[in-house]
C-alpha positions in Angstrom: 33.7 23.5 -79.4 30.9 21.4 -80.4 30.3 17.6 -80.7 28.6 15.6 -83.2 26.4 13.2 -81.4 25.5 11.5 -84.6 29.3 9.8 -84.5 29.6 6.6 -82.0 32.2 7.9 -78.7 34.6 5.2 -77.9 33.7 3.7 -74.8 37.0 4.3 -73.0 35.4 7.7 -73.3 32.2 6.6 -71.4 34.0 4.9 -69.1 35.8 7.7 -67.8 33.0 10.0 -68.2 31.1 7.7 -65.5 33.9 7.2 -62.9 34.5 11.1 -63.0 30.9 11.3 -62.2 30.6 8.7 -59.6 33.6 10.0 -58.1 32.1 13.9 -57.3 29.0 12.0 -55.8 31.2 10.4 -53.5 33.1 13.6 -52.8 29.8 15.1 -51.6 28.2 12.5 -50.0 32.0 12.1 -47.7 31.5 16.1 -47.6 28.0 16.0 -46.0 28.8 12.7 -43.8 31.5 14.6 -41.8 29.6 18.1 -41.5 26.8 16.1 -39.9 29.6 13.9 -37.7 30.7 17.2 -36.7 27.8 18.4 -35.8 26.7 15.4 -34.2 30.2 14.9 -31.9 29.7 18.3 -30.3 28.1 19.0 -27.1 24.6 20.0 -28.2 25.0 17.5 -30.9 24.9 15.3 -27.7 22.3 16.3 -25.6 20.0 16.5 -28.8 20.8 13.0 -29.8 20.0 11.8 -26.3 16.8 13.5 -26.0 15.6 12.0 -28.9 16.8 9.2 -28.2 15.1 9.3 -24.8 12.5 10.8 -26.1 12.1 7.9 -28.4 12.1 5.3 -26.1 9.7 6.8 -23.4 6.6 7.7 -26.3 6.8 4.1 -26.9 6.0 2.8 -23.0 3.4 5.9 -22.6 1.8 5.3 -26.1 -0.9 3.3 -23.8 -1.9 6.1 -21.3 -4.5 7.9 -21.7 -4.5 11.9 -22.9 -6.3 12.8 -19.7 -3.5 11.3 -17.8 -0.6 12.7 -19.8 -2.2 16.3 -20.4 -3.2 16.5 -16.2 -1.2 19.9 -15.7 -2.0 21.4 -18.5 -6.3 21.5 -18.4 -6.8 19.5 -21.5 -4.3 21.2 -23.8 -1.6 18.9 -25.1 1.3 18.3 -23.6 4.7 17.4 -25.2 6.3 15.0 -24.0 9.9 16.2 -23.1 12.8 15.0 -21.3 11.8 16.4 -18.1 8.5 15.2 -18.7 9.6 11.7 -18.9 12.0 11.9 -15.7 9.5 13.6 -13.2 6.9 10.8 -14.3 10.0 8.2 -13.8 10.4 9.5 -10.4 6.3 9.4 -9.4 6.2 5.6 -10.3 9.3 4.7 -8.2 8.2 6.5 -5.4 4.7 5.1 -5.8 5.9 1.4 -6.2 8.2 1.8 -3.6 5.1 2.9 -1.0 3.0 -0.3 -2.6 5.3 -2.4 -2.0 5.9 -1.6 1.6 2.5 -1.6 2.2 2.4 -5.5 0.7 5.2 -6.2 3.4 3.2 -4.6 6.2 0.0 -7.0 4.9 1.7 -9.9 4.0 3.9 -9.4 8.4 -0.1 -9.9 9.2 -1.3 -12.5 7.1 -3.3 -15.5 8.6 -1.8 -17.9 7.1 1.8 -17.6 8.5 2.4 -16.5 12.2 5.9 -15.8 12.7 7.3 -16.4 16.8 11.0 -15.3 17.5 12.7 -19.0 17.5 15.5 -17.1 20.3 12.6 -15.4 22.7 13.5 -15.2 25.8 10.3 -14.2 26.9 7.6 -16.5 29.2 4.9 -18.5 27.2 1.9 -16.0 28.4 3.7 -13.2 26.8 3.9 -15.3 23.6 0.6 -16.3 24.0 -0.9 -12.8 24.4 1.5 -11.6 21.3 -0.6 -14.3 19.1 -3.6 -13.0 20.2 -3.0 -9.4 19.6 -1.4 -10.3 16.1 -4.3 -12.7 15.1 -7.0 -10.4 16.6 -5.3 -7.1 13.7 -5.6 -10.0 11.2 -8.9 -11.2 11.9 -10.5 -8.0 11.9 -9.0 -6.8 8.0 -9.8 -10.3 6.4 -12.3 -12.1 8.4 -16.0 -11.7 8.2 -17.3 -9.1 10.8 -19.6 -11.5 12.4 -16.9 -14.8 12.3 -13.8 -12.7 14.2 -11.6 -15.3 15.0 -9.2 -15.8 18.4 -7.0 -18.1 18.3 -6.8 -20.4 21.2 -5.5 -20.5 24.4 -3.1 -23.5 24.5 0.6 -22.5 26.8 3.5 -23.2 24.9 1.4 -24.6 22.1 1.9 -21.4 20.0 6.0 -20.7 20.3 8.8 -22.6 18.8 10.3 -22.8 21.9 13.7 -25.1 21.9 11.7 -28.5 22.8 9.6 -28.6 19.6 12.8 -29.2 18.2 14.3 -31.8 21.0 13.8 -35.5 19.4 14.5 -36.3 23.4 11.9 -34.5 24.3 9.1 -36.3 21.8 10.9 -39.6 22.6 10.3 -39.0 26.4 6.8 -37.9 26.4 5.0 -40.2 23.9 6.0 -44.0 22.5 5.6 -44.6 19.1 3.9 -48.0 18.1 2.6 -49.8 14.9 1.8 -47.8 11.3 -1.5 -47.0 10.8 -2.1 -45.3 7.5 -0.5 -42.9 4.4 -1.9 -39.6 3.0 -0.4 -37.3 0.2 1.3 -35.3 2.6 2.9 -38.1 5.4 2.1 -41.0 7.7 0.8 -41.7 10.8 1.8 -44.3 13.8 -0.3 -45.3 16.4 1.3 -44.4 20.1 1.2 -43.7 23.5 1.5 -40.4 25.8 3.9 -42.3 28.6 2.5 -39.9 31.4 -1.1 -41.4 31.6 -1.4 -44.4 28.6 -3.6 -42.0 26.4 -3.5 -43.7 22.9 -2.4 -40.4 20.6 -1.4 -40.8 16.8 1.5 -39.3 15.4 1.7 -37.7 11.8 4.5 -36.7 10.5 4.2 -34.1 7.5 6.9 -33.3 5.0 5.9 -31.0 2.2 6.8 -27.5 0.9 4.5 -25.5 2.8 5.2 -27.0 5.7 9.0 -26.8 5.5 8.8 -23.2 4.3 6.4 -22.2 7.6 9.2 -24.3 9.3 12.3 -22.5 7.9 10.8 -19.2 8.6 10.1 -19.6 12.2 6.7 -20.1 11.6 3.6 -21.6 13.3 2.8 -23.9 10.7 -1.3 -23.8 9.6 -2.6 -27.1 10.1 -1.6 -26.5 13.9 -3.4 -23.5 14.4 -6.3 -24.6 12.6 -6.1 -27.7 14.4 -6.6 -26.0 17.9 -9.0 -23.7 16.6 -11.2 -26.5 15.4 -10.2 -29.0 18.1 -9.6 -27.5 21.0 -6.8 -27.7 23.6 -5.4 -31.1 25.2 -7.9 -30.2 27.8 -10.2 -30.8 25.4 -9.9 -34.4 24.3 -13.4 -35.6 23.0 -15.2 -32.8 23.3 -15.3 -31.4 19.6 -16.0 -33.1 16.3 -12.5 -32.1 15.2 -9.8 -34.1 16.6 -7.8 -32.3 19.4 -4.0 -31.8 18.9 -1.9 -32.7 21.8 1.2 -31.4 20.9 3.5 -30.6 18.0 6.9 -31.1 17.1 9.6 -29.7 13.8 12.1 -32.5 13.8 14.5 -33.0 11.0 12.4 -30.3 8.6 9.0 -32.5 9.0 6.0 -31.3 10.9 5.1 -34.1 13.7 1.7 -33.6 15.2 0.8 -35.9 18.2 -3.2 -36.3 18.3 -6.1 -37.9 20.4 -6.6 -41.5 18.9 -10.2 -42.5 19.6 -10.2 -46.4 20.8 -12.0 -48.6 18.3 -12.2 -46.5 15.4 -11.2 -46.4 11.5 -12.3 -44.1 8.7 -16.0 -44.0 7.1 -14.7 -46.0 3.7 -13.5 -48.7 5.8 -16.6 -48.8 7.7 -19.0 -48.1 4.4 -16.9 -51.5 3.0 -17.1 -53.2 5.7 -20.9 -52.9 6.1 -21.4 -54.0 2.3 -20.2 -51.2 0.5 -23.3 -49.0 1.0 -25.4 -47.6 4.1 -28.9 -47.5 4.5 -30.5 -44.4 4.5 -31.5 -43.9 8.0 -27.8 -45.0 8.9 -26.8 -42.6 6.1 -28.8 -39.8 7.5 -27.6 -40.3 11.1 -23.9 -40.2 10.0 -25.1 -36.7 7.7 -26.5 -35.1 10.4 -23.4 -35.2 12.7 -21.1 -34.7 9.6 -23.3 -31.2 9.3 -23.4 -30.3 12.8 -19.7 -30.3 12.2 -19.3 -28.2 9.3 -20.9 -25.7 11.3 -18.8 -25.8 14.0 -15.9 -25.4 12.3 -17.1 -22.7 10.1 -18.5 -20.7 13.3 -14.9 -21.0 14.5 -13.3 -19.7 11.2 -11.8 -23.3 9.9 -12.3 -24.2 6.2 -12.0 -27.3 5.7 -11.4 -28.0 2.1 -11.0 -31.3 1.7 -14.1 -33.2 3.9 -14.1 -37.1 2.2 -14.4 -40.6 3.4 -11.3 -41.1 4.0 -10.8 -37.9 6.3 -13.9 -38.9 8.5 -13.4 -41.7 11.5 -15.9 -43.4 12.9 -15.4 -44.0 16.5 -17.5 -47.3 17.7 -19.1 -46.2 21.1 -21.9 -48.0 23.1 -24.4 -45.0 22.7 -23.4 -45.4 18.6 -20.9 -44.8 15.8 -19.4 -41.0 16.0 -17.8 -38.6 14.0 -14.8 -37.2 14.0 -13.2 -35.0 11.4 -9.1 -35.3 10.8 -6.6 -34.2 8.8 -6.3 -30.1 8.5 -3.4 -30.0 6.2 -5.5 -28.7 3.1 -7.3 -26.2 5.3 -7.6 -22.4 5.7 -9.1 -19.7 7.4 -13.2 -18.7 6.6 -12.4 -15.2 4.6 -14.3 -13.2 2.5 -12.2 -13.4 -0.9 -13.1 -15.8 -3.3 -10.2 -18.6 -3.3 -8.4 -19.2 -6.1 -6.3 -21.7 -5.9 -7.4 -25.2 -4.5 -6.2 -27.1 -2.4 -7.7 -31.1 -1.4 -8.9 -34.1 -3.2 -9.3 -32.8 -7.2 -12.3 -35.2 -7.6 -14.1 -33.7 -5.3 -13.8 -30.4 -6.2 -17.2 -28.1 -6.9 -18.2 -27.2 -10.5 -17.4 -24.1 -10.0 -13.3 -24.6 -10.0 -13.5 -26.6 -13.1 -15.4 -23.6 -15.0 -14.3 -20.7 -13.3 -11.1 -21.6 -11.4 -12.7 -19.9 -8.0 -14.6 -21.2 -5.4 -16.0 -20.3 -1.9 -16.1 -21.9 1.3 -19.9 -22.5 2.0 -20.7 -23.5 -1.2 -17.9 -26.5 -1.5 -18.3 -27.8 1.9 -21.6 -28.4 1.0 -21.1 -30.0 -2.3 -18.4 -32.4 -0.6 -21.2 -33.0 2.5 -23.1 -34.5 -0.6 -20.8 -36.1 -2.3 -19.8 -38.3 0.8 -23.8 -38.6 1.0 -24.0 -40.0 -1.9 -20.9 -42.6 -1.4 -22.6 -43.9 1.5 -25.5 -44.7 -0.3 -24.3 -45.9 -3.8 -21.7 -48.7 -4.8 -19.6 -46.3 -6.9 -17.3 -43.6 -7.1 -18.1 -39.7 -7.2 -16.1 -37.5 -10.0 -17.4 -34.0 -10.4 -16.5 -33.7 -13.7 -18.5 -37.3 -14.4 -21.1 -35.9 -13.0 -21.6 -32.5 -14.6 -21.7 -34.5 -17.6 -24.9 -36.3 -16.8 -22.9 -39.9 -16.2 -23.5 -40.6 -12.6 -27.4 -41.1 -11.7 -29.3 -41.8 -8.0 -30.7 -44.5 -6.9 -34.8 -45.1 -7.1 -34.8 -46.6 -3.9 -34.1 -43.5 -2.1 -36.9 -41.5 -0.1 -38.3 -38.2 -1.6 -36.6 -35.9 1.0 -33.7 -37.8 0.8 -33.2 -37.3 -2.9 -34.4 -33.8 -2.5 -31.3 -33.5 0.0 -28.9 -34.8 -2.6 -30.2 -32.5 -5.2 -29.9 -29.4 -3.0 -26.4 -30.4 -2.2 -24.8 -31.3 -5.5 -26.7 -28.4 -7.7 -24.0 -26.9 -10.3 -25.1 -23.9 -9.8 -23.3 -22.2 -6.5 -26.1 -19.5 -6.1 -28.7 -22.1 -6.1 -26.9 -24.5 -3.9 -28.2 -25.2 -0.5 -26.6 -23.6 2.5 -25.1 -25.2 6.1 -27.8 -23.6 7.6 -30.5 -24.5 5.3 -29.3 -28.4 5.1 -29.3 -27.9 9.2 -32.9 -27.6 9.5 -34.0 -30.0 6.3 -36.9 -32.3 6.6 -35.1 -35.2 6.0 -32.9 -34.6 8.7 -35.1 -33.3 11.3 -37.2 -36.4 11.1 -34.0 -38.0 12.6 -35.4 -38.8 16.3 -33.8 -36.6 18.6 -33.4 -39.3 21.5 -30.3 -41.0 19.0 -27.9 -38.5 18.0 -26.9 -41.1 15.2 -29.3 -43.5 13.8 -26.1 -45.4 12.5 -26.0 -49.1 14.2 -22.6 -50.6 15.4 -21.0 -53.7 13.2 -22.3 -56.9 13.4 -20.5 -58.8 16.9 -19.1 -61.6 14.7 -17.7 -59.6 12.4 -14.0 -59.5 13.6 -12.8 -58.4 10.4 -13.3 -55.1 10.6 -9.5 -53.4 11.6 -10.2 -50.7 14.8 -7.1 -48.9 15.5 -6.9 -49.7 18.9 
């Protein structure tokens, strides 16, 4: 049977040509679809599928390792990457992130920052005491420089939340809270009494996150350690530049800190404003000496600082001259070898080196902010560390040569070239301070009454 191709087919012909056609691919492609469902459903079907599925999905988080790490047991030759492959390396990184992270427990049980005391103890307060010691002593010796080891200080109950830190009768019956006195960033401070023997003590009161986390936690909050370290014990009212903490209290979630309060005394700004906005330079040099002398202190002792300004300087008016007296702790730390990375104090202040590399140390930025309050004593205007590093803020011309070379060790932008305590310790311009005046700095004018001592 042949056909002649030269005649036109009717296209009903066609038509049923094509859907014959179409209808044998389908057969097939149905055919082939259930031989590899078949296949598939059985029970190596399965485990096949879900190695390669495995497989699949394990390549693609080991793409990034290296060949020598993935071809380690097998000398250099390479090594497919199988099932069991993938599961033994599964179970080396659990059991090596579980070890990590109970080492970072152990560490962060030992951190300086927090010290946690049993809130329920029955135990004496020498037993706490010695417990702090031992505990600060293993954390002093893995973070703290090896020729700054740190102890904290002997202070009795000072160091335990023992129930009256919490008694608001207690507090009440031990010290008399007077007038208002001032406002930080973190809380306020009255002016008061200790009933026993009339001392004049100021009370803080502190409410912010850290502090209320320390507090939750059963912690000995920071600023109170670093407090005693750099101020001594109540036995020691007077004796350091740091102010000494008489006692602390947690009362309704807020931190409340009962200090010395020196008689006849208010904060360097006041004083700068009230002698004219500006010191002279041998006053200025008097008040930098003693404000050094105190940096070194409390770095010897392990305190940083952090946030050394006007505002958190007093100047206690005595008959032998103006002192010093360094307060508020609550931006402070421990003197550690890292390099900080997160800062914490008055933003304007801050060294060049957090605004370009977002790390700074603790020599380096004490000594920037020793002269930055240099140079607000001795100019009418405000500091700014960014202002300056741009070339806006200028010294004066009436200032001596050692003087200005002082200020220019002090506020270089470089940290490696910037001056050290030690160095700024034993600087001409301060060693031409005559020794028989530990402050060159005179007292305010007699007639001046305007001047507001917290008395």
């Amino acid at each position: 049977m042949t056909f002649d191709f030269s005649q036109k087919l009717p296209l009903s012909f066609l038509r049923k040509m094509a859907m014959t056609a179409s209808m044998t691919v389908k057969q097939q492609d149905n055919k082939s679809l259930a031989n590899e469902y078949m296949n598939n459903m059985n029970e190596s079907g399965c485990r096949n599928r879900k190695a390669d599925v495995v497989t699949k999905l394990d390549n693609k988080k080991l793409w990034k390792v290296s060949c020598s790490n993935i071809n380690s047991h097998n000398a250099g030759e390479a090594h497919k990457v199988t099932v069991k492959f993938v599961r033994e390396r599964r179970k080396r990184k659990r059991s090596f992130v579980k070890r990590e992270l109970e080492k970072r427990a152990i560490n962060t049980s030992l951190l300086p920052s927090i010290i946690v005391v049993s809130v329920n103890s029955s135990t004496n307060s020498a037993t706490s005491e010695e417990s702090l010691n031992r505990l600060w002593k293993r954390t002093a010796s893995a973070d703290a420089e090896s020729s700054e080891r740190i102890s904290l200080p002997e202070h009795g109950t000072n160091n335990s939340l023992s129930d009256l830190r919490t008694s608001k009768s207690h507090f009440e019956g031990k010290y008399k809270q007077l007038g208002f006195i001032g406002k930080g960033g973190f809380g306020s401070v009255y002016a008061g009494l200790r009933l026993a023997d009339s001392l004049p003590v100021a009370i803080k009161y502190t409410d912010n996150k850290r502090v209320q986390g320390e507090l939750r936690m059963g912690c000995v909050p920071l600023e109170v350690v670093l407090m005693q370290k750099a101020g001594g014990g109540p036995q020691a009212v007077g004796k350091f530049a740091a102010v000494t903490l008489l006692d602390w209290y947690r009362l309704d979630q807020k931190l409340v800190l009962v200090m010395e309060r020196p008689l006849f005394s208010l904060d360097l700004a006041q004083y700068i404003h009230f002698r004219g906005g500006r010191l002279k330079e041998d006053e200025a040099r008097g008040f930098m000496n003693q404000l050094v002398n105190a940096a070194v202190e409390m770095y010897n002792k392990g305190v940083f600082h952090r946030d050394l300004k006007l505002e958190n300087t007093l100047v206690e008016i005595r008959p032998t001259g103006p002192r010093l007296r360094i307060i508020d702790f609550g931006c402070g730390s421990y003197v550690l070898k890292k390099i900080y990375h997160y800062f914490q104090g008055t933003l304007q202040y801050a060294p060049p080196e957090w605004f370009k590399h977002k790390t700074y140390k603790p020599i380096p930025t004490t000594v920037w902010q020793l002269g930055v309050m240099l140079y607000c004593m001795l100019h009418s205007c405000q500091f700014d560390t960014r202002v300056f590093a741009m070339d806006w803020i200028q010294f004066s011309n009436n200032l001596s040569r050692e003087c200005l070379g002082f200020l220019h060790l002090c506020l270089e932008e470089e940290c490696k070239k910037r001056a050290t305590l030690e160095l700024l310790h034993t600087h001409a311009w301060l060693s031409g301070l005559s020794p028989a005046s530990p402050g060159s700095a005179m007292l305010p004018p007699a007639s001046d009454t305007s001047i507001p001592l917290q008395i």
